[in-house]
C-alpha positions as CSV (number, residue, x, y, z in Angstrom):
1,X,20.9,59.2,34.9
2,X,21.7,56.0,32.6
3,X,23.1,56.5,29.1
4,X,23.2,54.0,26.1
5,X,24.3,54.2,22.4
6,X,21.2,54.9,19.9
7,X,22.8,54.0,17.1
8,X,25.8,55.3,16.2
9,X,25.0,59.1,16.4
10,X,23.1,59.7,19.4
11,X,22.9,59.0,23.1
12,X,20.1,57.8,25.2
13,X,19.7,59.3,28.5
14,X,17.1,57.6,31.2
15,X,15.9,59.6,34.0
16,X,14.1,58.6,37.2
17,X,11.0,61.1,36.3
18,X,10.2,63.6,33.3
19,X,10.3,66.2,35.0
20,X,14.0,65.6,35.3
21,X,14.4,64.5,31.9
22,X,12.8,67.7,31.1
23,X,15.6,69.7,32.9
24,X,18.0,67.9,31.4
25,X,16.9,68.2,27.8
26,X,16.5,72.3,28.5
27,X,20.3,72.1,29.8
28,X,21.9,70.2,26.7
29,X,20.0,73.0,24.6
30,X,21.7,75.6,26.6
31,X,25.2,74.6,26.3
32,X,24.8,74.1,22.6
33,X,28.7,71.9,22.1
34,X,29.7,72.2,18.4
35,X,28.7,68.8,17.9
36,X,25.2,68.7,18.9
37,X,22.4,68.4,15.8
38,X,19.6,67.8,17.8
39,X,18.2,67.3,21.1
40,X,14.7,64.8,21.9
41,X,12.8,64.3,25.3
42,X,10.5,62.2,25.6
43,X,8.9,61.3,28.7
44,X,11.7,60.4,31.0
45,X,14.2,60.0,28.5
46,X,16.4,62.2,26.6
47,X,18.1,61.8,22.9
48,X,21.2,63.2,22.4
49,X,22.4,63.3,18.8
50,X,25.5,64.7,17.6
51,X,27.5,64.8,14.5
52,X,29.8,61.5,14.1
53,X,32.7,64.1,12.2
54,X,33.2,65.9,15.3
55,X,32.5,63.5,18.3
56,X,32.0,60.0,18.9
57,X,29.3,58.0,21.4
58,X,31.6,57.4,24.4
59,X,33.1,61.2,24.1
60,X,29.2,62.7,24.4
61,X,28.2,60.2,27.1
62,X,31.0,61.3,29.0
63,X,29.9,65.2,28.1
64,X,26.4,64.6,29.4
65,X,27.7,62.8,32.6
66,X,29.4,65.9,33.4
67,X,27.0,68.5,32.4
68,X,25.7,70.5,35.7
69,X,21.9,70.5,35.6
70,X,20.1,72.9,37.7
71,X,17.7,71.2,40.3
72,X,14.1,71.3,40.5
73,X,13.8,74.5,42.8
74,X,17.0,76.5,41.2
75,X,14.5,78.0,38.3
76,X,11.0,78.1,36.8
77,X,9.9,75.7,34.6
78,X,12.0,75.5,31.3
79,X,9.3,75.6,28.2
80,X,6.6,78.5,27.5
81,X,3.0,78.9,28.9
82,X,0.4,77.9,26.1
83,X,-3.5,78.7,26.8
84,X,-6.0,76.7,24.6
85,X,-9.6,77.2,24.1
86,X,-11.7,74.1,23.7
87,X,-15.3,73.9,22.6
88,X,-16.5,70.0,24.3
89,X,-19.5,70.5,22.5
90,X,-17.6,69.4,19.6
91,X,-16.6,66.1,21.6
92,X,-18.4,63.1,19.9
93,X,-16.8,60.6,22.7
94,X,-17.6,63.3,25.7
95,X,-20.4,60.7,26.9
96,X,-18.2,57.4,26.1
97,X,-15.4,59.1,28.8
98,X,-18.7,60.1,31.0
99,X,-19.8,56.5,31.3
100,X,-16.5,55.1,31.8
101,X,-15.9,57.1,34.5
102,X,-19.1,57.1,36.0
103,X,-19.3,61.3,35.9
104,X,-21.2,63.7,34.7
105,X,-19.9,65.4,31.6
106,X,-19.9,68.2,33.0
107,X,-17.5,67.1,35.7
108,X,-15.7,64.9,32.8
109,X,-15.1,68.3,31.5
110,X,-14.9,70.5,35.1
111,X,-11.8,67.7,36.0
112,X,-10.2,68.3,32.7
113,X,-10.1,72.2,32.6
114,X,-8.4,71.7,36.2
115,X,-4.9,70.9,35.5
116,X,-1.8,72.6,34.0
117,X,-0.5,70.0,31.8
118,X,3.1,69.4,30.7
119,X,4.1,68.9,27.4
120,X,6.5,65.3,27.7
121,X,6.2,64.4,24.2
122,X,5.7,65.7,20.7
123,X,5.1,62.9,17.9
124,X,2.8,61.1,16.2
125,X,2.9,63.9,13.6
126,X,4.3,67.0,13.3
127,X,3.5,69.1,16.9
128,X,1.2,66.9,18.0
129,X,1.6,67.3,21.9
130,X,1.7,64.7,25.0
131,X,-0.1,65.9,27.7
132,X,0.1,64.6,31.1
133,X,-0.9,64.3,33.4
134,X,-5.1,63.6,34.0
135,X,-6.9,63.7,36.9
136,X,-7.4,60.3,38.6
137,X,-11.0,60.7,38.2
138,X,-10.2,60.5,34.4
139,X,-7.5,58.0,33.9
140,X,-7.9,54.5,32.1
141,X,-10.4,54.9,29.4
142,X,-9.4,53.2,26.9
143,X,-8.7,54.0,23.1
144,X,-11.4,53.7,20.5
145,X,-12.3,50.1,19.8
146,X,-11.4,51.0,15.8
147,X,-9.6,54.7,15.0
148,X,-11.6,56.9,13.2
149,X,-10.2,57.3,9.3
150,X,-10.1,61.0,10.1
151,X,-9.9,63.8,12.6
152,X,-10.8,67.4,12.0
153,X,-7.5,69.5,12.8
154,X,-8.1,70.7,16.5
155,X,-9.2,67.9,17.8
156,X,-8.7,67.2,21.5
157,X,-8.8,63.6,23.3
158,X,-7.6,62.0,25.7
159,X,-6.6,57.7,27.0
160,X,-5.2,56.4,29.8
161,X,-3.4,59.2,31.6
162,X,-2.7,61.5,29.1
163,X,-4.3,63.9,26.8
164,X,-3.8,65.6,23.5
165,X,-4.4,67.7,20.5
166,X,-4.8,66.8,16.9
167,X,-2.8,69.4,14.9
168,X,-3.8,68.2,11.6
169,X,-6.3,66.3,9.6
170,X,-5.2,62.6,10.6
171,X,-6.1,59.3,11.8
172,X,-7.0,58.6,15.3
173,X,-8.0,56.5,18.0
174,X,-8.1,58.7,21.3
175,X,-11.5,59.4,22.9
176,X,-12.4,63.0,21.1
177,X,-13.8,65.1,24.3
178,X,-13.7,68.6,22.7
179,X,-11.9,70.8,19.7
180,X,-9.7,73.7,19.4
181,X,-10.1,76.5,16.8
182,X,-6.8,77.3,16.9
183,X,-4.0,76.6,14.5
184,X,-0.9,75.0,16.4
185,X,1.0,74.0,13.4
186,X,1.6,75.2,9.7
187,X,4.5,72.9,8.6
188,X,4.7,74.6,5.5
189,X,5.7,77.8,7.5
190,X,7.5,76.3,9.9
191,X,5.3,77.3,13.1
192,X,5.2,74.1,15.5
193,X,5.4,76.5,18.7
194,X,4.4,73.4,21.3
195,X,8.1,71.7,22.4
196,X,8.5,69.2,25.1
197,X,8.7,71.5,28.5
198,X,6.3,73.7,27.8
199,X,2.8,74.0,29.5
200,X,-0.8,74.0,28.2
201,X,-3.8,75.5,30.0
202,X,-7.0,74.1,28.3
203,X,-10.2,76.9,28.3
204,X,-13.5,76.5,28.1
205,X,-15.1,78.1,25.0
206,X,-19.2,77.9,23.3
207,X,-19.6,77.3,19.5
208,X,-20.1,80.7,19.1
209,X,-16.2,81.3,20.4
210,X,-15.1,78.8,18.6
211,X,-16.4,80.1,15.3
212,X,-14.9,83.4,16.1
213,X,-11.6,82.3,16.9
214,X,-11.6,79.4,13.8
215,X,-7.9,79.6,12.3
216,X,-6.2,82.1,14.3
217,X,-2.5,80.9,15.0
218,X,-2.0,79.6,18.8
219,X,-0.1,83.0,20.3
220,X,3.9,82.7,20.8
């Protein structure tokens, strides 16, 4: 682990992978010092931001440097198990990452059902998740040569090795394979359930299973 100043209220901790950052991140949570106000993974970095009245940069670098951090194989992973279903019918860019790849769609979408993927960002806008990491088969395609102006809520895509879902109505550039019916974030309520650690299960849904489960909350 490396550590720098971000700013004058946080710390920035580098890791040599995510899935140590991850561990890390779960760790600083856990322990919960009296200064701590907030705590941001990403990838294989970490943000550490604390209140300036009760601590100062060098005094929570040395905390962190000092904080015992289970190893991979001491526990399970740190985050929750999310399932989502996904109707690719409802991918308008399902051929685009087809002809990229030189696949089928139907193996475009066989290869993406077949990982567990790890959530090593959220961003973008609120609970919008990072999820890595693709198949080989399905890495490199490129973003949309111009974003689309909008993005039904729900929508799921995917560029160079990662994939995604659109929580909300927005702008976006990803190639769209498929869409979810689900709701994974009312910021008005306060439910963003997806956090950095967690895992995502993507499942294969028809239109007819998508119109049945249209607005139901993701479970927590």
């Amino acid at each position: 682990m490396t550590l720098s100043p971000l700013g004058d209220q946080a710390v920035l901790a580098y890791f040599p992978d995510e899935a140590a950052a991850v561990r890390f991140a779960a760790a600083v949570r856990a322990a919960g010092p009296p200064w701590l106000l907030d705590v941001v993974p990403a990838y294989a970095s970490v943000g550490v931001f604390f209140d300036p009245d009760l601590t100062t940069t060098q005094a929570a670098a040395r905390w962190a440097k000092r904080l015992k951090v289970p190893p991979a194989d001491a526990t399970g992973p740190p985050g929750k198990a999310h399932a989502v279903p996904v109707c690719y019918e409802m991918g308008p860019d399902l051929g685009r990452v087809a002809e990229h790849t030189g696949l089928t769609p139907d193996r475009v979408i066989e290869l993406h059902l077949s990982r567990e993927y790890t959530v090593y960002a959220v961003g973008f806008v609120p609970g919008f998740p990072y999820l890595g990491y693709l198949p080989d088969e399905l890495c490199g395609v490129a973003r949309l040569p111009s974003p689309r102006l909008r993005l039904d809520a729900g929508s799921v895509g995917l560029t160079g090795r990662q994939t995604g879902v659109y929580p909300l109505p927005r702008p976006g550039g990803w190639n769209i394979v498929g869409r979810t019916p689900l709701t994974l974030v009312d910021v008005a309520d306060g439910f963003i359930p997806i956090r950095v650690g967690d895992t995502v299960r993507l499942t294969r849904i028809d239109e007819a299973g998508f119109r049945q489960l249209e607005g139901e909350r993701l479970a927590v």
